[in-house]
N, CA, C and O atoms as CSV, one atom per row, in Angstrom:
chain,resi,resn,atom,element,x,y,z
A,1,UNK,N,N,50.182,198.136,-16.605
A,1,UNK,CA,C,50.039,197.230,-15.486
A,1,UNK,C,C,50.460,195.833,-15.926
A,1,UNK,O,O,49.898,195.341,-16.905
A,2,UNK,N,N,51.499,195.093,-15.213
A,2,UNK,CA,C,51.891,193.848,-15.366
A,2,UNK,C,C,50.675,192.923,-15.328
A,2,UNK,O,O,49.811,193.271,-14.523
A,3,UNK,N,N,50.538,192.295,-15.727
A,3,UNK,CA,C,49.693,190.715,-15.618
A,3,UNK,C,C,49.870,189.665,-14.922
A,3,UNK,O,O,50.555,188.967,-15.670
A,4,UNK,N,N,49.688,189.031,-13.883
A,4,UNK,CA,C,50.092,187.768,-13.670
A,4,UNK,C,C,49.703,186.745,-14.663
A,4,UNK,O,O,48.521,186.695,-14.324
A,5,UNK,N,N,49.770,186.055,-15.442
A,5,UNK,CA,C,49.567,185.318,-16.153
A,5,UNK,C,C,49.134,184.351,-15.731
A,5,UNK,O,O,48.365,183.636,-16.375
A,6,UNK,N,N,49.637,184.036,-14.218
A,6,UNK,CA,C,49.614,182.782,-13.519
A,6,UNK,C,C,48.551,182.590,-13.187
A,6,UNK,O,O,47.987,181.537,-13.486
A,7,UNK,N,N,47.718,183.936,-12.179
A,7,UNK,CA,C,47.129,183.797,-11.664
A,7,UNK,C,C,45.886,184.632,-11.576
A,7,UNK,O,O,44.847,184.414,-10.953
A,8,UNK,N,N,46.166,185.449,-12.198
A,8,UNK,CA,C,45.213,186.527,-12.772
A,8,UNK,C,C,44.019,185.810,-13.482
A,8,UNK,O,O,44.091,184.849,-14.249
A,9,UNK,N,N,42.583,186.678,-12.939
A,9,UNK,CA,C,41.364,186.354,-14.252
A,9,UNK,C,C,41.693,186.680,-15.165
A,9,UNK,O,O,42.105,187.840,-15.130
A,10,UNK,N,N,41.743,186.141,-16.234
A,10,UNK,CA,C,42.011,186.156,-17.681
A,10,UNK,C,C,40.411,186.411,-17.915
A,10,UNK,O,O,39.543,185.766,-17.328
A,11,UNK,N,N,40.115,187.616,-19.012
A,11,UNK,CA,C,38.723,187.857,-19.672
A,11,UNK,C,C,39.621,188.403,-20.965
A,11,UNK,O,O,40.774,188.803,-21.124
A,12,UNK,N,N,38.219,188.154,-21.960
A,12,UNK,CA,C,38.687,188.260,-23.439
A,12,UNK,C,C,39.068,190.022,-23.416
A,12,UNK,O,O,39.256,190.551,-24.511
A,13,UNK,N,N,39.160,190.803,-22.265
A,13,UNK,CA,C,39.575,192.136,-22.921
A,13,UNK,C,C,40.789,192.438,-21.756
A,13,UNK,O,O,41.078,193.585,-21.415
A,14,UNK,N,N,41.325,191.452,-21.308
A,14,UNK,CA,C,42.342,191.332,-20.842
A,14,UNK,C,C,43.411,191.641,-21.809
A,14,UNK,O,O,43.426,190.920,-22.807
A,15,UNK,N,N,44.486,192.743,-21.707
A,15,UNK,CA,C,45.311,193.366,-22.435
A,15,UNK,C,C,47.322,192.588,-22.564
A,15,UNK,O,O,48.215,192.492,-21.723
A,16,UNK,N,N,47.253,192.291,-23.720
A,16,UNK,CA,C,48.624,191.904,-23.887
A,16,UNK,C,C,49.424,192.551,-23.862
A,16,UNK,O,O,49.209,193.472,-24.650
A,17,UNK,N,N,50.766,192.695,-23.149
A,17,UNK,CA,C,51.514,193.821,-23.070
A,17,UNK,C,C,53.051,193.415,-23.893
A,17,UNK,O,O,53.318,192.453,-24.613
A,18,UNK,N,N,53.878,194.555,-23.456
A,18,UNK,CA,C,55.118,193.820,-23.688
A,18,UNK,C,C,55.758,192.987,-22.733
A,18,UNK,O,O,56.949,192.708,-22.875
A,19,UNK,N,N,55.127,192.582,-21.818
A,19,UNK,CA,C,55.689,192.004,-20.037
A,19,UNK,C,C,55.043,190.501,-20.617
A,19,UNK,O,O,55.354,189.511,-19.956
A,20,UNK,N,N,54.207,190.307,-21.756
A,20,UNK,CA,C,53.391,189.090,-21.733
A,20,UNK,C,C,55.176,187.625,-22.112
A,20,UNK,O,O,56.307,187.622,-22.597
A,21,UNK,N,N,54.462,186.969,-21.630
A,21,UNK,CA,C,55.081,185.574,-21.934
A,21,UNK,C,C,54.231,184.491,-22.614
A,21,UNK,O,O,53.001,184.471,-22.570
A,22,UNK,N,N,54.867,183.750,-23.137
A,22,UNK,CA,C,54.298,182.142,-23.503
A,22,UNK,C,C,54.142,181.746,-22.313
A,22,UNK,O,O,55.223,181.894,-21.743
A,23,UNK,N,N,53.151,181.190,-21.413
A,23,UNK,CA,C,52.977,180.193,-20.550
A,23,UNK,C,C,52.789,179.024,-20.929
A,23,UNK,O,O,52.609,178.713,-22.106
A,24,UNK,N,N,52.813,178.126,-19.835
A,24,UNK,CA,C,52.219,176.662,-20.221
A,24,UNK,C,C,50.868,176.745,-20.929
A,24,UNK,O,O,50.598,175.887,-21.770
A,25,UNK,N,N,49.838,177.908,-20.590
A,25,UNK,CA,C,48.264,177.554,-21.248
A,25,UNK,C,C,48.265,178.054,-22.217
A,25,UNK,O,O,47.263,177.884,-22.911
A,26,UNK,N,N,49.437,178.961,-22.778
A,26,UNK,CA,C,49.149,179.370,-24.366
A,26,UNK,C,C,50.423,178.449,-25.141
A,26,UNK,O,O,50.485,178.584,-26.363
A,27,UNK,N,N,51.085,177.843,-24.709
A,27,UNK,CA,C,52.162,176.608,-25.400
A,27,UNK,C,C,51.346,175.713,-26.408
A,27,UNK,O,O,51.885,174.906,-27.165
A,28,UNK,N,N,50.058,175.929,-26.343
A,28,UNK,CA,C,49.335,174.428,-27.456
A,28,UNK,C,C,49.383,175.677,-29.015
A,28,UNK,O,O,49.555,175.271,-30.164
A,29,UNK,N,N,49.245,176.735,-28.750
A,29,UNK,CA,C,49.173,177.403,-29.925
A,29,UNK,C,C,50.456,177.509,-30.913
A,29,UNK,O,O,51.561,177.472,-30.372
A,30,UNK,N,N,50.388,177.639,-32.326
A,30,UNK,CA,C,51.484,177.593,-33.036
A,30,UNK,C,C,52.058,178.833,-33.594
A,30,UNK,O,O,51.689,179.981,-33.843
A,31,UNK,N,N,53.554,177.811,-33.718
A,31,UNK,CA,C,54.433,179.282,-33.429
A,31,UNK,C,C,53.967,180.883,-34.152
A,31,UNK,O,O,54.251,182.030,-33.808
A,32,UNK,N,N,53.190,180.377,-35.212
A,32,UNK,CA,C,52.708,181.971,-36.319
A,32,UNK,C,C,51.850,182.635,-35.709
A,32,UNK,O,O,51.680,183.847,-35.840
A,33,UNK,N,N,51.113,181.754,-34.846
A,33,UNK,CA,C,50.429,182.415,-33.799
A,33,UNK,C,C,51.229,183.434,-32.590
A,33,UNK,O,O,51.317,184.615,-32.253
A,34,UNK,N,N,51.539,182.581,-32.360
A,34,UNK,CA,C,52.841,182.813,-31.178
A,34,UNK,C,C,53.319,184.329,-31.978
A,34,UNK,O,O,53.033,185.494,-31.700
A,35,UNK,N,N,53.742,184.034,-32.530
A,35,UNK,CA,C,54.355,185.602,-33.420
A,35,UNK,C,C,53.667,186.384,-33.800
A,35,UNK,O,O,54.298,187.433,-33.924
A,36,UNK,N,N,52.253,186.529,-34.192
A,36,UNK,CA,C,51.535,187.097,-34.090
A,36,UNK,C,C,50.915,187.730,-33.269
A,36,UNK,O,O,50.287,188.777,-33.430
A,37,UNK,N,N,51.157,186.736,-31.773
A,37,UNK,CA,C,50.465,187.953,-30.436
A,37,UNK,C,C,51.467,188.335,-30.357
A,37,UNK,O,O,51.204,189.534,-30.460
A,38,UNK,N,N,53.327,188.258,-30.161
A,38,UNK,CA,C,53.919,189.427,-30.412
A,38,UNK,C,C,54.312,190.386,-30.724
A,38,UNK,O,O,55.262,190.951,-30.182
A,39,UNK,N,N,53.597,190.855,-31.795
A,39,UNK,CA,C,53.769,191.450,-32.904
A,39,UNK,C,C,53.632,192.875,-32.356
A,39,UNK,O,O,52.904,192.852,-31.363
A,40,UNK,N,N,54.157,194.349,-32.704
A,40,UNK,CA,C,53.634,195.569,-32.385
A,40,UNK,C,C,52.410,196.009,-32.161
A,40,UNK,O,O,52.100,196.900,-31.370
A,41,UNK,N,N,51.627,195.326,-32.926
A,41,UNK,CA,C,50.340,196.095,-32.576
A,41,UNK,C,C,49.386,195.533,-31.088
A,41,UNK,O,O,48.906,194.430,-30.829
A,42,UNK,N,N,49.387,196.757,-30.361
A,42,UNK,CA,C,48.484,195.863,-29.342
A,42,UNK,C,C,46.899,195.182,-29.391
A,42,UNK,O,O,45.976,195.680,-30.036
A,43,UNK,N,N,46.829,194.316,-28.817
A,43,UNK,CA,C,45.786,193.439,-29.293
A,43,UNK,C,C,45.142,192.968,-27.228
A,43,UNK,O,O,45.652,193.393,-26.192
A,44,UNK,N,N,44.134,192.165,-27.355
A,44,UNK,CA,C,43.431,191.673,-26.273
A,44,UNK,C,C,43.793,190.047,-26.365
A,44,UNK,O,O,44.279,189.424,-27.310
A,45,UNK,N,N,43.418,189.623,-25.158
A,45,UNK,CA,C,43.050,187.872,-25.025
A,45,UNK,C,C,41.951,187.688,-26.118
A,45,UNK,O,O,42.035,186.666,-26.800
A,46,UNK,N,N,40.819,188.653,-26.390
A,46,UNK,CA,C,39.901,188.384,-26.861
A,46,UNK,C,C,40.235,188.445,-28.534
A,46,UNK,O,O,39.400,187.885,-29.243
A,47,UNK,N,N,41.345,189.056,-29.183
A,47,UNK,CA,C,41.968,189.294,-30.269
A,47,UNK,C,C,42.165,188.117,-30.161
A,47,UNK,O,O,41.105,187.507,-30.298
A,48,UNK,N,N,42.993,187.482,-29.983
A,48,UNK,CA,C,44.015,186.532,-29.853
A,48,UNK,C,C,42.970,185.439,-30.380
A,48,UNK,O,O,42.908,184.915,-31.492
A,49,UNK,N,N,42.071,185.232,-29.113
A,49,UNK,CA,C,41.303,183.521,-29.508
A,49,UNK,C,C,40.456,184.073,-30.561
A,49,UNK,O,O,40.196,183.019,-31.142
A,50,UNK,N,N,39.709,185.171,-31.361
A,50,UNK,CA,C,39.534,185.544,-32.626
A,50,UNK,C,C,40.183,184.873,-33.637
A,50,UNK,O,O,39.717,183.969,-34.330
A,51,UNK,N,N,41.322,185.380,-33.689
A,51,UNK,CA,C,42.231,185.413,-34.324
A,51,UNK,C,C,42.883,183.331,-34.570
A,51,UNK,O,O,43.485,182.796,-35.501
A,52,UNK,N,N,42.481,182.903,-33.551
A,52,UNK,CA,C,43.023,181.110,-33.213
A,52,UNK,C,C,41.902,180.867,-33.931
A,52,UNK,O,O,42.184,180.353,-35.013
A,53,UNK,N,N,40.624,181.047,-33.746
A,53,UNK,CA,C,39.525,180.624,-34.319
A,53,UNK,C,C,39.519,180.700,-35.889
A,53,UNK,O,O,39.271,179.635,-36.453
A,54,UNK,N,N,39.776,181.895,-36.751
A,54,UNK,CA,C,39.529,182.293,-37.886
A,54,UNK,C,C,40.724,181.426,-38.349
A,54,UNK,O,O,40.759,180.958,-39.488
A,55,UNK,N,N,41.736,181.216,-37.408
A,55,UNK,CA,C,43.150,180.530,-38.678
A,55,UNK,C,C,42.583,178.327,-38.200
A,55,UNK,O,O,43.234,177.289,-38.313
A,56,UNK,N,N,41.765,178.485,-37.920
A,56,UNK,CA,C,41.322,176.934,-37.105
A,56,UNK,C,C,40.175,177.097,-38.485
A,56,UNK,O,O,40.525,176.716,-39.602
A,57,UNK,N,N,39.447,177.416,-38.357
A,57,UNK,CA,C,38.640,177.555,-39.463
A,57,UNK,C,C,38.897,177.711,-41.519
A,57,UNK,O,O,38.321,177.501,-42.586
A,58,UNK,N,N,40.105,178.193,-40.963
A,58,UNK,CA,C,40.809,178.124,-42.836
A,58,UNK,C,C,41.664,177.270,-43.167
A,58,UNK,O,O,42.311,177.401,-44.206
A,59,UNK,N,N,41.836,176.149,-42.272
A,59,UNK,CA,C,43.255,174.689,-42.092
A,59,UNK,C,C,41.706,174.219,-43.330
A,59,UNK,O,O,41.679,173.128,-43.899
């Protein structure tokens, strides 16, 4: 199932697909990030800000 990104509730088990894009509300994150939610393995919204948190925490 596609996502609106736009406009869709976003919840942390909201599923990233291959249809996902960079929007304007995930543009503040950096690019290793960025490459990282692209990456093959599928993951959640809730992966993701995990994942922002733990690399925010080891700077």
């Amino acid at each position: 199932m596609k996502v609106d990104w736009h406009g869709a509730e976003l919840t942390r088990a909201t599923v990233i697909d291959r249809h996902y894009r960079h929007t304007q509300n995930v543009r503040r994150f950096d690019r290793d990030l960025k490459a990282w939610i692209r990456s093959e393995i599928p993951k959640t919204l809730g992966d993701v800000m995990d994942e922002r948190q733990r690399r925010q925490r080891a700077r």
